[in-house]
Backbone as CSV, one residue per row, in Angstrom:
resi,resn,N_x,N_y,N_z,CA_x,CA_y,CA_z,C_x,C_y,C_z
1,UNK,-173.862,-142.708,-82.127,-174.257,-143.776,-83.041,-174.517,-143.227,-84.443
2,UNK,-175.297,-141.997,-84.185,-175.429,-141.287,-86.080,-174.136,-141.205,-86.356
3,UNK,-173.166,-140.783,-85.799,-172.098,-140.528,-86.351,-171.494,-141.570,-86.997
4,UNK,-171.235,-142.451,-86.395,-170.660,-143.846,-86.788,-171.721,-144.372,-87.879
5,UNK,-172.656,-144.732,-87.962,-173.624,-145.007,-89.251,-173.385,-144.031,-90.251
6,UNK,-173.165,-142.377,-90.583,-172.793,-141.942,-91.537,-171.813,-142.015,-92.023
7,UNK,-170.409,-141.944,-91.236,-169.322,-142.603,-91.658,-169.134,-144.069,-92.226
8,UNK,-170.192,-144.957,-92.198,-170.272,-146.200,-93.316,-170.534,-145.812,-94.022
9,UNK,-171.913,-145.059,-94.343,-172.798,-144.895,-95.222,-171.849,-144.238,-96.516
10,UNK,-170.849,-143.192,-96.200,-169.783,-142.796,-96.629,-168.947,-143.373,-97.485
11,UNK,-168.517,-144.835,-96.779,-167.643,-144.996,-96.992,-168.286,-146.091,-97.897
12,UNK,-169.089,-146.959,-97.419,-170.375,-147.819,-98.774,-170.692,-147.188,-100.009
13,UNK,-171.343,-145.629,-99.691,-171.132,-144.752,-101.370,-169.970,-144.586,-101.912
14,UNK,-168.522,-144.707,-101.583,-167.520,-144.453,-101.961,-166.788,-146.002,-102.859
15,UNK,-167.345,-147.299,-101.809,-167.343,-148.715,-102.576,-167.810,-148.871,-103.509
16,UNK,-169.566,-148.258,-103.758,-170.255,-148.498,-104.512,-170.271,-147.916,-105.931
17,UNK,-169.777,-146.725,-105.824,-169.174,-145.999,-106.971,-168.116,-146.707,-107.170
18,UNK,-166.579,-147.052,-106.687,-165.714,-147.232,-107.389,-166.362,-148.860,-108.203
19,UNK,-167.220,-149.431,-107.310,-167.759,-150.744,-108.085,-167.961,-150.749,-109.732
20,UNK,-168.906,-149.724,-109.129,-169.571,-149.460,-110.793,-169.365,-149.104,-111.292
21,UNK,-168.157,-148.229,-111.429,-167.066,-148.075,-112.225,-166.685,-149.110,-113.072
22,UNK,-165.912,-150.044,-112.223,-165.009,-151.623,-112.750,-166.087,-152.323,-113.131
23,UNK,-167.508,-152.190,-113.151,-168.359,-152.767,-113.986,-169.200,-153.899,-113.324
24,UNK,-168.778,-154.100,-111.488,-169.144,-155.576,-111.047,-170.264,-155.238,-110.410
25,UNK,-171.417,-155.499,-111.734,-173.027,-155.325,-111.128,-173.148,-155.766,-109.721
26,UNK,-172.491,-157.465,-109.998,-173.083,-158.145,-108.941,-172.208,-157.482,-107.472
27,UNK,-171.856,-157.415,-107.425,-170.945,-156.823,-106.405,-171.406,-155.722,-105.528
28,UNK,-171.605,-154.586,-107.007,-172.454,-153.293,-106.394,-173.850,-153.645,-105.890
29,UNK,-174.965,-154.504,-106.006,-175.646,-154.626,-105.845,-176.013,-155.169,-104.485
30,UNK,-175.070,-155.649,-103.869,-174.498,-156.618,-102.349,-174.459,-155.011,-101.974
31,UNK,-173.674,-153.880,-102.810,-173.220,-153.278,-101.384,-174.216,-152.178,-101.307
32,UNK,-175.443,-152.176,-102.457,-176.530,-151.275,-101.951,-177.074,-151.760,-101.311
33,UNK,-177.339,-153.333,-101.254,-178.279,-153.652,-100.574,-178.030,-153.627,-98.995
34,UNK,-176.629,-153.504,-98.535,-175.973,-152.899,-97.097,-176.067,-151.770,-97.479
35,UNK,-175.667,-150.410,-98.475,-176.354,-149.204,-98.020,-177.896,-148.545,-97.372
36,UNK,-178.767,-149.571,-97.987,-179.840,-149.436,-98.090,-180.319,-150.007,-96.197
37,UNK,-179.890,-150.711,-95.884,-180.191,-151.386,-94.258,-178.980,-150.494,-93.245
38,UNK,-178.127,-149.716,-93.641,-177.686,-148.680,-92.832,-178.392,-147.462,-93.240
39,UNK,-178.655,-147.143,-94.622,-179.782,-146.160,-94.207,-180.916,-146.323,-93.539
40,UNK,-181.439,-146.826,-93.079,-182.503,-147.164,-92.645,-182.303,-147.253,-91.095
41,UNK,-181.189,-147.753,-90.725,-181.045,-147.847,-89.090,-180.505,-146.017,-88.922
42,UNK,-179.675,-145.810,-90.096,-179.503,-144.332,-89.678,-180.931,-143.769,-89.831
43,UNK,-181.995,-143.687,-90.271,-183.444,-143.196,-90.089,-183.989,-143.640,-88.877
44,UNK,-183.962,-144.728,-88.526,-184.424,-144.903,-87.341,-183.843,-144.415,-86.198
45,UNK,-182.793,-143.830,-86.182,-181.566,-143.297,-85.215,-182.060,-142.124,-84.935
46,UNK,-182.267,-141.779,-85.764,-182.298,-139.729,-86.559,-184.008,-139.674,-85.722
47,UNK,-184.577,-140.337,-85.595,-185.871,-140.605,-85.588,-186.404,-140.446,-84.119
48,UNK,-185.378,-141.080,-83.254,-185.784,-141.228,-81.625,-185.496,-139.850,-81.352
């Protein structure tokens, strides 16, 4: 399961940069706010 949650997490920092790049606040901001709730299940993962 960590495995698979870092490989989003990955691939969400990789969305989120090219976002904010092209400038679409609103956009990037959707996809921290899904980085931010897979980090968190990956903490809770890491955790048990």
């Amino acid at each position: 399961m960590a495995t698979k949650l870092f490989m989003e997490i990955k691939n969400l920092l990789a969305d989120l940069a090219s976002t904010l790049i092209l400038g679409k606040n609103k956009d990037a901001a959707n996809l921290a706010l899904i980085l931010s709730e897979k980090s968190k299940a990956l903490a809770d993962e890491l955790a048990k």
